[in-house]
mmJSON file of the N, C-alpha and C atoms, coordinates in Angstrom:
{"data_MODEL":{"atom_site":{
"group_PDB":["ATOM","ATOM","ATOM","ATOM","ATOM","ATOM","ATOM","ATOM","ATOM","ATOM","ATOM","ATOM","ATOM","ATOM","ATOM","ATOM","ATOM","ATOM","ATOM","ATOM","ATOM","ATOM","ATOM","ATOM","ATOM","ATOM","ATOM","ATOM","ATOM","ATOM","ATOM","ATOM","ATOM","ATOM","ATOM","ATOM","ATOM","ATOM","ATOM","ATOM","ATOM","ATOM","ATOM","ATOM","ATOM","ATOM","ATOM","ATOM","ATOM","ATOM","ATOM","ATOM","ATOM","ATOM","ATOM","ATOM","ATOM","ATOM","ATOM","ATOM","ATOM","ATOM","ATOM","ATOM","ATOM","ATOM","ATOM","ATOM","ATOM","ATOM","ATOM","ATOM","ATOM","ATOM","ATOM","ATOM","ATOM","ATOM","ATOM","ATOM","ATOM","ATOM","ATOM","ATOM","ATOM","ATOM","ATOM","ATOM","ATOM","ATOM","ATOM","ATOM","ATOM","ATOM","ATOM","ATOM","ATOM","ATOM","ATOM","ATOM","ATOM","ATOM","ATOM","ATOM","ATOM","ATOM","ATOM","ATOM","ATOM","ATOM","ATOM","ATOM","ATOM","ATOM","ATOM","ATOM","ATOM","ATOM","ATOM","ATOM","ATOM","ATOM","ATOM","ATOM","ATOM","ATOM","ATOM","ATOM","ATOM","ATOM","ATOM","ATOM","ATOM","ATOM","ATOM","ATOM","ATOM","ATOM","ATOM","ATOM","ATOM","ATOM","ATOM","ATOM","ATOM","ATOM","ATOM","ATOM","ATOM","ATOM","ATOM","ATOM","ATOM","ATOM","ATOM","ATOM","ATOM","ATOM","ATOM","ATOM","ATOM","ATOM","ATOM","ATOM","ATOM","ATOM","ATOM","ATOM","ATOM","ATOM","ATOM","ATOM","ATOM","ATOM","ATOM","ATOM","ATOM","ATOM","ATOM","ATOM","ATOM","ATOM","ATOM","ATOM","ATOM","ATOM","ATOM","ATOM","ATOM","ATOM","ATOM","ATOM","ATOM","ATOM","ATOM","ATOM","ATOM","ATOM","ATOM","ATOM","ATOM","ATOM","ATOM","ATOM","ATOM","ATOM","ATOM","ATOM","ATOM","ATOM","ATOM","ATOM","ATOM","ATOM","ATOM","ATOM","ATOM","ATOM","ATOM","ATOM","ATOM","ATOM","ATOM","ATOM","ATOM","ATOM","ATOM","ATOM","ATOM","ATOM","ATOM","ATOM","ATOM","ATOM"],
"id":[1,2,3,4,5,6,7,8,9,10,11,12,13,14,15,16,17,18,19,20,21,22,23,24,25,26,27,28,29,30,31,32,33,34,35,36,37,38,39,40,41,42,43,44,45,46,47,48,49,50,51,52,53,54,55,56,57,58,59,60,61,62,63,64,65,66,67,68,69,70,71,72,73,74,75,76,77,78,79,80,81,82,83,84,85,86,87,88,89,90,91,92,93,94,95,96,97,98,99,100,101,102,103,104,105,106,107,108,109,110,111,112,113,114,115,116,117,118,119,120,121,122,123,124,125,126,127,128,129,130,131,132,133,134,135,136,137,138,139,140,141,142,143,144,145,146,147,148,149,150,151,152,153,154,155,156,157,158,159,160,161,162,163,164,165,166,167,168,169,170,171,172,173,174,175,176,177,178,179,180,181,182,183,184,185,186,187,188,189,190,191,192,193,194,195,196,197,198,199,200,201,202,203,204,205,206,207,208,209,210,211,212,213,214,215,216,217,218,219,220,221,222,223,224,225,226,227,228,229,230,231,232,233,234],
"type_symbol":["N","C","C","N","C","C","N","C","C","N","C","C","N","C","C","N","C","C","N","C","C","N","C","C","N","C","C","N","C","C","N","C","C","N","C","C","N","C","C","N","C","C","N","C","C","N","C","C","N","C","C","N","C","C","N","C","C","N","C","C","N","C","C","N","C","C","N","C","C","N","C","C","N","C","C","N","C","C","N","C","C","N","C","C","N","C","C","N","C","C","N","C","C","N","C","C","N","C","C","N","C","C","N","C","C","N","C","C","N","C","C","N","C","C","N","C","C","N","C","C","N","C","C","N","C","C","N","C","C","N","C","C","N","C","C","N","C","C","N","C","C","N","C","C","N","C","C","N","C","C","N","C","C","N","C","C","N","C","C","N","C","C","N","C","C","N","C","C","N","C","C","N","C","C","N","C","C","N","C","C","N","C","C","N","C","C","N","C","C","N","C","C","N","C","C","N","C","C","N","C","C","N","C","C","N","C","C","N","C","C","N","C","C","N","C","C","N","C","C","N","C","C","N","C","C","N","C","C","N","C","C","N","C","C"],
"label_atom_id":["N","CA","C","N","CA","C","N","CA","C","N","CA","C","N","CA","C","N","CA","C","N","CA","C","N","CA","C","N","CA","C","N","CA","C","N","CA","C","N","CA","C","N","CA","C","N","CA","C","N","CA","C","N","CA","C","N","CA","C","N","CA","C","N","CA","C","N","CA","C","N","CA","C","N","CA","C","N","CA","C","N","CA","C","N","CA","C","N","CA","C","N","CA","C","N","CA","C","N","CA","C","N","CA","C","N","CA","C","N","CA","C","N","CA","C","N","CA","C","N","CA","C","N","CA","C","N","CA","C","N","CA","C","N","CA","C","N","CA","C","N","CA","C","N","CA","C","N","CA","C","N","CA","C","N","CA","C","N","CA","C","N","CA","C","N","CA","C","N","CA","C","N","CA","C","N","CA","C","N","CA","C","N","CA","C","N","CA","C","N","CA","C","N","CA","C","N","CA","C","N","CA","C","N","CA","C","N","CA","C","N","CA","C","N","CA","C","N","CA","C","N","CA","C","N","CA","C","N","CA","C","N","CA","C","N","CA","C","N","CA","C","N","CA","C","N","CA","C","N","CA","C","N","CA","C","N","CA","C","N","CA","C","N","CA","C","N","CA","C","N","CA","C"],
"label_alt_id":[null,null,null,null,null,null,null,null,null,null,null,null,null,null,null,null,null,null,null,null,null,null,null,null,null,null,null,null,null,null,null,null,null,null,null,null,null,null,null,null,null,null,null,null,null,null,null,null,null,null,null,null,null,null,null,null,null,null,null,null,null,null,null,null,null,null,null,null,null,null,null,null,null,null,null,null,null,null,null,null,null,null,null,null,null,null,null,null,null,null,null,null,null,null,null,null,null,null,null,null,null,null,null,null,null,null,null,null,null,null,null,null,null,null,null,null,null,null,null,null,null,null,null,null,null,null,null,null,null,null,null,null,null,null,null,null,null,null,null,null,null,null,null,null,null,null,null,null,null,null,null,null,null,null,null,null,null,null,null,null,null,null,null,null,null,null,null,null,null,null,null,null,null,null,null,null,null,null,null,null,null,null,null,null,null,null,null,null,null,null,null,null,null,null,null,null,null,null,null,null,null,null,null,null,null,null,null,null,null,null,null,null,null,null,null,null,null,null,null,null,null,null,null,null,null,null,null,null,null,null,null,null,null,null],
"label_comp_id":["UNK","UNK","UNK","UNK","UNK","UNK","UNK","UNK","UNK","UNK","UNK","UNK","UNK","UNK","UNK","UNK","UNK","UNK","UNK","UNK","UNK","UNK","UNK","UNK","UNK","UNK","UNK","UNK","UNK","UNK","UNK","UNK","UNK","UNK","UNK","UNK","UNK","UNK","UNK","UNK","UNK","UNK","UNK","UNK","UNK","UNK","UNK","UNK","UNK","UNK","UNK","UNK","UNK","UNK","UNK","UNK","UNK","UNK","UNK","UNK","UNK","UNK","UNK","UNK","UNK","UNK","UNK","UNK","UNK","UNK","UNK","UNK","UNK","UNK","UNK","UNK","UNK","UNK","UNK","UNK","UNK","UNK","UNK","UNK","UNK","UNK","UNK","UNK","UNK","UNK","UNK","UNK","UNK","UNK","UNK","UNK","UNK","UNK","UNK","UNK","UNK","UNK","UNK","UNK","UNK","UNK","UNK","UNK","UNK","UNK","UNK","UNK","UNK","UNK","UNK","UNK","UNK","UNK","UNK","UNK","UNK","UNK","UNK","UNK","UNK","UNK","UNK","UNK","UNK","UNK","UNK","UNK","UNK","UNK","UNK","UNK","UNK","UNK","UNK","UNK","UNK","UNK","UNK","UNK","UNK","UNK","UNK","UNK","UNK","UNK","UNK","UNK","UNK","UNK","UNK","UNK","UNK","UNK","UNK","UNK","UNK","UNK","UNK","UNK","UNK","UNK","UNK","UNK","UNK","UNK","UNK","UNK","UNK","UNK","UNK","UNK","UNK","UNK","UNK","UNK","UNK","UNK","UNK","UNK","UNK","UNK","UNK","UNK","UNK","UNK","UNK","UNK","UNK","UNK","UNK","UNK","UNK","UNK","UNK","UNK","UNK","UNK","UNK","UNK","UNK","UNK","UNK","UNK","UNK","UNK","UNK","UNK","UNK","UNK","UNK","UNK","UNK","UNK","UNK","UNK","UNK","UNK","UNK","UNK","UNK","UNK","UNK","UNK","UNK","UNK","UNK","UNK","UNK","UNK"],
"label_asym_id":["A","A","A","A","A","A","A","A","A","A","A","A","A","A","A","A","A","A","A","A","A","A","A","A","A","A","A","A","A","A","A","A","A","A","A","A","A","A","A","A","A","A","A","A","A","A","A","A","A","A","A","A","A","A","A","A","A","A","A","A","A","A","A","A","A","A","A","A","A","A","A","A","A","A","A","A","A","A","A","A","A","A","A","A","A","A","A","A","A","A","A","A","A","A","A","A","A","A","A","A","A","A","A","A","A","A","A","A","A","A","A","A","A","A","A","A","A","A","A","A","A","A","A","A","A","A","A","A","A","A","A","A","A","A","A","A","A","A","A","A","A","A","A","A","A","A","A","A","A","A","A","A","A","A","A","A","A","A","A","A","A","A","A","A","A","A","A","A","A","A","A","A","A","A","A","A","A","A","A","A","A","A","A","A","A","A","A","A","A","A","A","A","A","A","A","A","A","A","A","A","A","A","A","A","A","A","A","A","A","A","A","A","A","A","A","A","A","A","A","A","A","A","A","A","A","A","A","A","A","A","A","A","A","A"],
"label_entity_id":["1","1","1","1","1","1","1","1","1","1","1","1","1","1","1","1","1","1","1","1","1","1","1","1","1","1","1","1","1","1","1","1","1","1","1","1","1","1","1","1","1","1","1","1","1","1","1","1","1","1","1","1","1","1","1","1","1","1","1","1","1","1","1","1","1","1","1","1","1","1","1","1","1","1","1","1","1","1","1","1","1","1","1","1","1","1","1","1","1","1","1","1","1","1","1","1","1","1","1","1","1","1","1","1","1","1","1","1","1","1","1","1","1","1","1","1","1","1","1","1","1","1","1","1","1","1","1","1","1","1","1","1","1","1","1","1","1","1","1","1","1","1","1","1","1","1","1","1","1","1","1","1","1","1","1","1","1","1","1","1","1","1","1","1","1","1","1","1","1","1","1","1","1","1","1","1","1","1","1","1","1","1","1","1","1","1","1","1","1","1","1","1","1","1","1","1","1","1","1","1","1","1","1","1","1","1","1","1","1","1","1","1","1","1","1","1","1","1","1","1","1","1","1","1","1","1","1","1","1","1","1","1","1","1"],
"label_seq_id":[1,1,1,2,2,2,3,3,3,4,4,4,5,5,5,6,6,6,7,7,7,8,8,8,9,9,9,10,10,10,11,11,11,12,12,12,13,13,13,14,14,14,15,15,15,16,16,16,17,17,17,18,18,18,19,19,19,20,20,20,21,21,21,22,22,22,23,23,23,24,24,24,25,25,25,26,26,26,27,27,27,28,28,28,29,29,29,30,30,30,31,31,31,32,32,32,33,33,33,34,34,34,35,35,35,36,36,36,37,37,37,38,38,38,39,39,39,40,40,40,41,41,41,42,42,42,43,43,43,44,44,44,45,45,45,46,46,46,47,47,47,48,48,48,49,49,49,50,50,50,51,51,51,52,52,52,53,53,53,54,54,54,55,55,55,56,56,56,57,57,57,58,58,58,59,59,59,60,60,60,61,61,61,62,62,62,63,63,63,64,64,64,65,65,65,66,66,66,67,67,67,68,68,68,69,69,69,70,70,70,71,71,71,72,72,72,73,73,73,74,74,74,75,75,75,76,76,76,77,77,77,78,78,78],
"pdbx_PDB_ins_code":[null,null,null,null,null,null,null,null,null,null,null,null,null,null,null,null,null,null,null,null,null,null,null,null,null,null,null,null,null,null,null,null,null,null,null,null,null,null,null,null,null,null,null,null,null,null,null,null,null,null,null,null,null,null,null,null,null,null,null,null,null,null,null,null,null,null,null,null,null,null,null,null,null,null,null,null,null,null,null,null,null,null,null,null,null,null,null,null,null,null,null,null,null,null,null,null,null,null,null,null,null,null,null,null,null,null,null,null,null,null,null,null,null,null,null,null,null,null,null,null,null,null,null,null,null,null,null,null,null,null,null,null,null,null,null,null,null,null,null,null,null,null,null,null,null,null,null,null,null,null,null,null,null,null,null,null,null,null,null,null,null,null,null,null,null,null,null,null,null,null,null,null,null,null,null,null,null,null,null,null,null,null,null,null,null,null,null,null,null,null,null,null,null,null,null,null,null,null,null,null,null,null,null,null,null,null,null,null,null,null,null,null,null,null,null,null,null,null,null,null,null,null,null,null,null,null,null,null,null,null,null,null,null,null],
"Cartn_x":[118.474,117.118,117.019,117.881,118.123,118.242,119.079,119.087,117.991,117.148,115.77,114.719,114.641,114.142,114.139,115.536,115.731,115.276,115.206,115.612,113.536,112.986,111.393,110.977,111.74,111.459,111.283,112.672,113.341,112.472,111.825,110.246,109.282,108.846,107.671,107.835,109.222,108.577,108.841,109.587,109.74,108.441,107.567,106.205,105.285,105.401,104.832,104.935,106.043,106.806,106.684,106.014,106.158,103.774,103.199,101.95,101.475,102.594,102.231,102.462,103.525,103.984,103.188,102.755,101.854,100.474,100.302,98.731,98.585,100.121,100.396,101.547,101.214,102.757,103.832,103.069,103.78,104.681,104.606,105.493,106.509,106.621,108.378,109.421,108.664,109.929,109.9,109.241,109.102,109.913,110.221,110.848,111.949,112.768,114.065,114.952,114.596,115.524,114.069,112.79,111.729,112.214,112.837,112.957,114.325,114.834,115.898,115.497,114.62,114.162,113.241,112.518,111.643,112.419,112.841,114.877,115.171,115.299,116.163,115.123,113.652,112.919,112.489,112.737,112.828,113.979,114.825,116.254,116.059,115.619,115.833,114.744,113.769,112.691,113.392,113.705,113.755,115.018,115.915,117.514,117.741,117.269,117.784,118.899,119.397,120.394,121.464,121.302,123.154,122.587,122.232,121.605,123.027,124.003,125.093,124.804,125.218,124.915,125.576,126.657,127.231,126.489,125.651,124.832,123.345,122.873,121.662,121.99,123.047,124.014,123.961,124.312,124.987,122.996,122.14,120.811,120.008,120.531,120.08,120.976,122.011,122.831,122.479,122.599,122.943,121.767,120.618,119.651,118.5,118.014,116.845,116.736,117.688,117.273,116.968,117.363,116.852,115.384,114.9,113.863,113.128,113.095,112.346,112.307,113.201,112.935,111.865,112.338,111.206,110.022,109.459,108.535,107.865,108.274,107.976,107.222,108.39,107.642,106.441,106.291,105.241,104.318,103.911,102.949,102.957,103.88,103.319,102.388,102.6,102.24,101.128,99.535,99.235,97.931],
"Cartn_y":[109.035,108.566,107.481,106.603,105.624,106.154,107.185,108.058,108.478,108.681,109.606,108.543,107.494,106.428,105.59,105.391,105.057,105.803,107.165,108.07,108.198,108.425,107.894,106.953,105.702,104.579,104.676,105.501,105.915,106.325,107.939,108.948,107.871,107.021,106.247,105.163,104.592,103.818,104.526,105.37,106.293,106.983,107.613,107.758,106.866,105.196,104.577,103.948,103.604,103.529,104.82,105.878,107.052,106.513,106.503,106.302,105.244,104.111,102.682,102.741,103.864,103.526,104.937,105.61,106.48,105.967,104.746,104.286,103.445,102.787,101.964,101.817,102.346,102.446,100.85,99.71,98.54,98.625,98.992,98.333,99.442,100.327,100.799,99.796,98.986,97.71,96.762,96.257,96.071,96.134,97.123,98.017,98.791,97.764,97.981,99.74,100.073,101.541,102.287,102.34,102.774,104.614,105.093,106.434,106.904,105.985,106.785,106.688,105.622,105.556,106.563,107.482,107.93,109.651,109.633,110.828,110.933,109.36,109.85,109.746,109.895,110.111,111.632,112.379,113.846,114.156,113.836,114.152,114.271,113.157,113.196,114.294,114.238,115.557,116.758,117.297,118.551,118.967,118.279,118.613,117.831,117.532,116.776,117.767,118.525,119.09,118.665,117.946,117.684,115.916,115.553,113.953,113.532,112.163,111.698,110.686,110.119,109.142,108.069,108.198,107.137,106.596,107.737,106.929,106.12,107.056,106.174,105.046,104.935,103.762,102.114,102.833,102.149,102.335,102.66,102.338,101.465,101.239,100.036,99.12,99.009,97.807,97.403,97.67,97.442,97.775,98.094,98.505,97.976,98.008,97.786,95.788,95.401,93.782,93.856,94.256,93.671,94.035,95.666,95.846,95.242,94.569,93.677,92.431,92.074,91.095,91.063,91.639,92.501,92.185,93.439,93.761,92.318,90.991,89.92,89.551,89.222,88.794,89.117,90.528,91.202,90.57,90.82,90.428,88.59,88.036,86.599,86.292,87.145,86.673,87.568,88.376,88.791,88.303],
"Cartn_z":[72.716,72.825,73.917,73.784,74.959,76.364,77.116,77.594,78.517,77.321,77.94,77.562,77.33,77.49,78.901,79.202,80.54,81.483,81.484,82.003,82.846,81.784,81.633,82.485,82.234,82.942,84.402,84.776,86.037,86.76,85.93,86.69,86.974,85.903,86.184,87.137,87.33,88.666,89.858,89.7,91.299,91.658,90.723,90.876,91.097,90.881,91.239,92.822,92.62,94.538,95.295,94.968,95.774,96.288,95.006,95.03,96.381,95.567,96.451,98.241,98.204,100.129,100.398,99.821,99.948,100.855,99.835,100.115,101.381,101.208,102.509,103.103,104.098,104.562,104.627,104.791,105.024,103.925,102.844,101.319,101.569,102.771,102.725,103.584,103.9,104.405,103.351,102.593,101.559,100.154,100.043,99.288,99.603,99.502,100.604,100.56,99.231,99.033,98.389,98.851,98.35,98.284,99.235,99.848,98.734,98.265,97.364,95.903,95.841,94.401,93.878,95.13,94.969,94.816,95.361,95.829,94.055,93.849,92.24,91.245,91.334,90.323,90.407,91.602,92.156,91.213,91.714,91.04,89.422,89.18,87.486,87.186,87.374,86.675,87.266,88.643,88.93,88.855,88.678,88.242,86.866,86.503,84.71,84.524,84.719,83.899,84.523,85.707,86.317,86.902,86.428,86.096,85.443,86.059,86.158,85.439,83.953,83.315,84.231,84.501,85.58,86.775,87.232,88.334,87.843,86.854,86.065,85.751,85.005,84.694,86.355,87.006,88.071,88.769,88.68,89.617,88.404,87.075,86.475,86.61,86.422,86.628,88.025,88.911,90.584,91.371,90.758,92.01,91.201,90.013,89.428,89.41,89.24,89.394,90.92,92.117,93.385,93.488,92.706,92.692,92.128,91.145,90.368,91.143,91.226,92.615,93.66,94.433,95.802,95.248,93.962,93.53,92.954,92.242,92.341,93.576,94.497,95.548,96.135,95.698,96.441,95.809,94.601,93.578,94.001,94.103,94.078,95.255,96.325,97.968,97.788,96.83,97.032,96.975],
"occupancy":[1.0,1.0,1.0,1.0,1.0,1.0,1.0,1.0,1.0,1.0,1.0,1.0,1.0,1.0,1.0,1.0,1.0,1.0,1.0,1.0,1.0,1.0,1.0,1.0,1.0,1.0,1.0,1.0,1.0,1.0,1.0,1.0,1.0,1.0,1.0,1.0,1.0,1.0,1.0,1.0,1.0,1.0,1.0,1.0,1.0,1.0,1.0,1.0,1.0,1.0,1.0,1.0,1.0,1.0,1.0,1.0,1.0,1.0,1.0,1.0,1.0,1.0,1.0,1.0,1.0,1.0,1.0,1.0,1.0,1.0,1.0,1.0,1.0,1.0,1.0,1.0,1.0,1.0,1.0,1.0,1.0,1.0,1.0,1.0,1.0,1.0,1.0,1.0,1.0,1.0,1.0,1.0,1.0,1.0,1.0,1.0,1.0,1.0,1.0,1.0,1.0,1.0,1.0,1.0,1.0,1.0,1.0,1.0,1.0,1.0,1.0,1.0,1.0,1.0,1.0,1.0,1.0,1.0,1.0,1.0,1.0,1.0,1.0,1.0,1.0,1.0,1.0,1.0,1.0,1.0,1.0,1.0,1.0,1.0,1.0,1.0,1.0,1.0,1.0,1.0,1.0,1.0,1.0,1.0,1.0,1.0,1.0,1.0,1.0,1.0,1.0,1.0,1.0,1.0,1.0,1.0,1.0,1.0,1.0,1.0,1.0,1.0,1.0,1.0,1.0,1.0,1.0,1.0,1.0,1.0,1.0,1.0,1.0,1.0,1.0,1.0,1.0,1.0,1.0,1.0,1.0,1.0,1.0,1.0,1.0,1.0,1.0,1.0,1.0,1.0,1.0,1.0,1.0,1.0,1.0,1.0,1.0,1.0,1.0,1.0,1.0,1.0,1.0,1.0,1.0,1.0,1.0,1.0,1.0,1.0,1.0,1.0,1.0,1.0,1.0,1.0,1.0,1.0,1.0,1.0,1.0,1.0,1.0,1.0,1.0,1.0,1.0,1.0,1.0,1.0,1.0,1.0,1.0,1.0],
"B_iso_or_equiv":[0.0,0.0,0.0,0.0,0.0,0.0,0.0,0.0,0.0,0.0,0.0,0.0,0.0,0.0,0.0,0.0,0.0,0.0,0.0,0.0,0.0,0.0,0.0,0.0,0.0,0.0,0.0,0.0,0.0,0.0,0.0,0.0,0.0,0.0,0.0,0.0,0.0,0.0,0.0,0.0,0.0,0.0,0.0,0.0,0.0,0.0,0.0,0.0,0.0,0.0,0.0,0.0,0.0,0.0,0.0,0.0,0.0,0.0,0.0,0.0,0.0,0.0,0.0,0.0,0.0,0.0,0.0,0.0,0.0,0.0,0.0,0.0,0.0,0.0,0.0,0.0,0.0,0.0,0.0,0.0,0.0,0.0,0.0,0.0,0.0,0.0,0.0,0.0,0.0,0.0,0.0,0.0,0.0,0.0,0.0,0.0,0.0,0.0,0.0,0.0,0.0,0.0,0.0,0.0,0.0,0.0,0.0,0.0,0.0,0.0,0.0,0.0,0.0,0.0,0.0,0.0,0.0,0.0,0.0,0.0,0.0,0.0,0.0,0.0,0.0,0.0,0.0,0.0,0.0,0.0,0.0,0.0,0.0,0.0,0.0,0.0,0.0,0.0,0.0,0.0,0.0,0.0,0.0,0.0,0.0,0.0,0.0,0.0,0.0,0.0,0.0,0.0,0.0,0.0,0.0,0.0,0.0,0.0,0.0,0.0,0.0,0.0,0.0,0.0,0.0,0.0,0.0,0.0,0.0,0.0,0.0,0.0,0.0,0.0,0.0,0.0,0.0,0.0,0.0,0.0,0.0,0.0,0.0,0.0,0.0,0.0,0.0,0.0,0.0,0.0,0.0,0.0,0.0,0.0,0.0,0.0,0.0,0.0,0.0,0.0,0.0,0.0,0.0,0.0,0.0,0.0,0.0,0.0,0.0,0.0,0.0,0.0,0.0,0.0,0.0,0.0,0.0,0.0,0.0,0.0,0.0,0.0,0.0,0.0,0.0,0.0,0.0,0.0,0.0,0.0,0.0,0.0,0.0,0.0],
"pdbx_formal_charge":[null,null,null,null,null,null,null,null,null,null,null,null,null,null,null,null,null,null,null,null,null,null,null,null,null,null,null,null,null,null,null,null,null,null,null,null,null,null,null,null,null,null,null,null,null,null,null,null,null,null,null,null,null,null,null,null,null,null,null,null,null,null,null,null,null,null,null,null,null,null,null,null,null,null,null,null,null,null,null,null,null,null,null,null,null,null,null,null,null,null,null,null,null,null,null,null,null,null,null,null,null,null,null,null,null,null,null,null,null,null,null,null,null,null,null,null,null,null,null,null,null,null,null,null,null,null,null,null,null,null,null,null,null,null,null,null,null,null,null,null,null,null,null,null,null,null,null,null,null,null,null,null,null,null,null,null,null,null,null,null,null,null,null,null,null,null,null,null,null,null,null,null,null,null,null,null,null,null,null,null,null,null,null,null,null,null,null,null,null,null,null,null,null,null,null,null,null,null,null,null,null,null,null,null,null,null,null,null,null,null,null,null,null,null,null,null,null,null,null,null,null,null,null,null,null,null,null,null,null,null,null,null,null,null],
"auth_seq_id":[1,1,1,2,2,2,3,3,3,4,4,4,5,5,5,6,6,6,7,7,7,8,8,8,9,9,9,10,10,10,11,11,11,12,12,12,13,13,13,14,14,14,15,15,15,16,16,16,17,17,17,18,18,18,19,19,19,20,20,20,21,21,21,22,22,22,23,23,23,24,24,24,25,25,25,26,26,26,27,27,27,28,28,28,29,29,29,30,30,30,31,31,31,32,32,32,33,33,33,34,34,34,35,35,35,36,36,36,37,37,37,38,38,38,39,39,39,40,40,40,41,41,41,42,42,42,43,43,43,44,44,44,45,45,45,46,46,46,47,47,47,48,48,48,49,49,49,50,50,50,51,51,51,52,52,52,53,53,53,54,54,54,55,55,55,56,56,56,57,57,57,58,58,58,59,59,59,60,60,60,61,61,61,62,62,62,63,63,63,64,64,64,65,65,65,66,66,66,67,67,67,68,68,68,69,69,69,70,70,70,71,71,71,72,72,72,73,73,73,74,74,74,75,75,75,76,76,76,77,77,77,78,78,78],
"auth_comp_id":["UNK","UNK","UNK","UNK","UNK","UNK","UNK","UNK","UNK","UNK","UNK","UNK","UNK","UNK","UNK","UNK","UNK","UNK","UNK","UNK","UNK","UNK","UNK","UNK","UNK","UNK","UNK","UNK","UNK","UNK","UNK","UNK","UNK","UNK","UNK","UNK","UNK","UNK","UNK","UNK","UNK","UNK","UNK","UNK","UNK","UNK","UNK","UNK","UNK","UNK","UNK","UNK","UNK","UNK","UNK","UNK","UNK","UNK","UNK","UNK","UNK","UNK","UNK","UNK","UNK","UNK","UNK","UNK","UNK","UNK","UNK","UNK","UNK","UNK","UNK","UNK","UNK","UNK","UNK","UNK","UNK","UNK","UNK","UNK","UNK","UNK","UNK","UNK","UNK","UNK","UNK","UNK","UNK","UNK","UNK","UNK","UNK","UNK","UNK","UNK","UNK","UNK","UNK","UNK","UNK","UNK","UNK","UNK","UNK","UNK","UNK","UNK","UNK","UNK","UNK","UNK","UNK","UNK","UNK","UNK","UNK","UNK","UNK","UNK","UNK","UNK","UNK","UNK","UNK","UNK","UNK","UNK","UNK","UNK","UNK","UNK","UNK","UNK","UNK","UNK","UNK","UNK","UNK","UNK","UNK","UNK","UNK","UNK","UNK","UNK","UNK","UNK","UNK","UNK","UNK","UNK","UNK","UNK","UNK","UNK","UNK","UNK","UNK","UNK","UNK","UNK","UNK","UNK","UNK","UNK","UNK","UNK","UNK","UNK","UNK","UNK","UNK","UNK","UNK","UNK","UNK","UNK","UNK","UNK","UNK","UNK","UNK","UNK","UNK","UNK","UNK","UNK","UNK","UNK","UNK","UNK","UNK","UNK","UNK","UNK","UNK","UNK","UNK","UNK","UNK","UNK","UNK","UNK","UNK","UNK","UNK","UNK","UNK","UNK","UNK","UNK","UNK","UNK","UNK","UNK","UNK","UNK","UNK","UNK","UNK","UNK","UNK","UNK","UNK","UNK","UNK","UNK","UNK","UNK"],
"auth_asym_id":["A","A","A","A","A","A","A","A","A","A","A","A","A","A","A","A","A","A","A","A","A","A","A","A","A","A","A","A","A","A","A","A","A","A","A","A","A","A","A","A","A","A","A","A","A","A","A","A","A","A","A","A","A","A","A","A","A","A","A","A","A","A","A","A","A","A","A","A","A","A","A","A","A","A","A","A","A","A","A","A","A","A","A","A","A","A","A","A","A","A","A","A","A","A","A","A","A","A","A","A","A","A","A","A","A","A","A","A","A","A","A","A","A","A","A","A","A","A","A","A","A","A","A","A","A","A","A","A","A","A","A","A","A","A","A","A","A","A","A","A","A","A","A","A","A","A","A","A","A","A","A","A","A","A","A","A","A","A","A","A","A","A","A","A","A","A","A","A","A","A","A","A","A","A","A","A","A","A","A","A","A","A","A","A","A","A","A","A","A","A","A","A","A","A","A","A","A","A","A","A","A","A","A","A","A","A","A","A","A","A","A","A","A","A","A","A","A","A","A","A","A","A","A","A","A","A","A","A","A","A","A","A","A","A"],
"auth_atom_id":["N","CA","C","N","CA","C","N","CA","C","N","CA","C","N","CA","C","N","CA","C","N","CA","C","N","CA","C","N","CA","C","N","CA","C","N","CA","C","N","CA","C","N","CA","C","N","CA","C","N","CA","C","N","CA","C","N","CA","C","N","CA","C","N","CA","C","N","CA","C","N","CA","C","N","CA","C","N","CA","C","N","CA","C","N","CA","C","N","CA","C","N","CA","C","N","CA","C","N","CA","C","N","CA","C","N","CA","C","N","CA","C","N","CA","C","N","CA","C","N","CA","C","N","CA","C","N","CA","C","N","CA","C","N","CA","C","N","CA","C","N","CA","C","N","CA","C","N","CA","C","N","CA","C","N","CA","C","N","CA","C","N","CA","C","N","CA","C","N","CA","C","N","CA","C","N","CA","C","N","CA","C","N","CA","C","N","CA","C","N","CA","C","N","CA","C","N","CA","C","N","CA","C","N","CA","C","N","CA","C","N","CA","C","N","CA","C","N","CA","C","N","CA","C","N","CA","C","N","CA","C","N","CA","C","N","CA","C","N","CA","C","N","CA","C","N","CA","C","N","CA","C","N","CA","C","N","CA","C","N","CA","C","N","CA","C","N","CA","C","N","CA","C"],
"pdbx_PDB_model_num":[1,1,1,1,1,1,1,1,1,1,1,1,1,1,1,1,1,1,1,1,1,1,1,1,1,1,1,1,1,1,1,1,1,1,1,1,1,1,1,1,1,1,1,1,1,1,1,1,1,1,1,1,1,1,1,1,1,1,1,1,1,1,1,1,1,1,1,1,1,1,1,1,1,1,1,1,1,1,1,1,1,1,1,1,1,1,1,1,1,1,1,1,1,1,1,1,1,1,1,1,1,1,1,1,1,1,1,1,1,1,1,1,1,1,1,1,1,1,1,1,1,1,1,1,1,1,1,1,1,1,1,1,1,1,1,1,1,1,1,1,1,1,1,1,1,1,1,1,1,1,1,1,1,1,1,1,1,1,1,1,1,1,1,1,1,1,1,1,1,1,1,1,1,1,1,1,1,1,1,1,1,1,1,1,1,1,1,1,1,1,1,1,1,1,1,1,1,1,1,1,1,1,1,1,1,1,1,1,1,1,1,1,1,1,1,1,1,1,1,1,1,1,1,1,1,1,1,1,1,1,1,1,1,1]
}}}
């Protein structure tokens, strides 16, 4: 359940970072790995069946705090 909880999380902000540099292009410098986050929310819906707990694993540990970061900044300077 955790799994596909995370896993959820994953689609919904890669759909949201796909919306946002959509609307404007400035927030892909911005959004320093916008183009892979958006890659592995592809990945997780259209291949779920060979979805690597090790790498889900390793793009929350190691990639989701810088994004939250970023994504701070953005919001404070707005």
């Amino acid at each position: 359940m955790l799994k596909r909880a995370v896993e959820r999380d994953l689609e919904i902000i890669g759909k949201t970072v796909n919306k946002i540099t959509k609307k404007n292009v400035y927030y892909l410098d911005k959004i320093s790995e916008s183009k892979a986050i958006i890659a592995l929310r592809n990945h997780v819906i259209h291949a779920y069946d060979s979805v690597s707990d090790e790498n889900i694993w390793s793009v929350v540990i190691n990639h989701l705090p810088k994004l939250k970061a970023e994504i701070k900044i953005l919001i404070e300077n707005v």
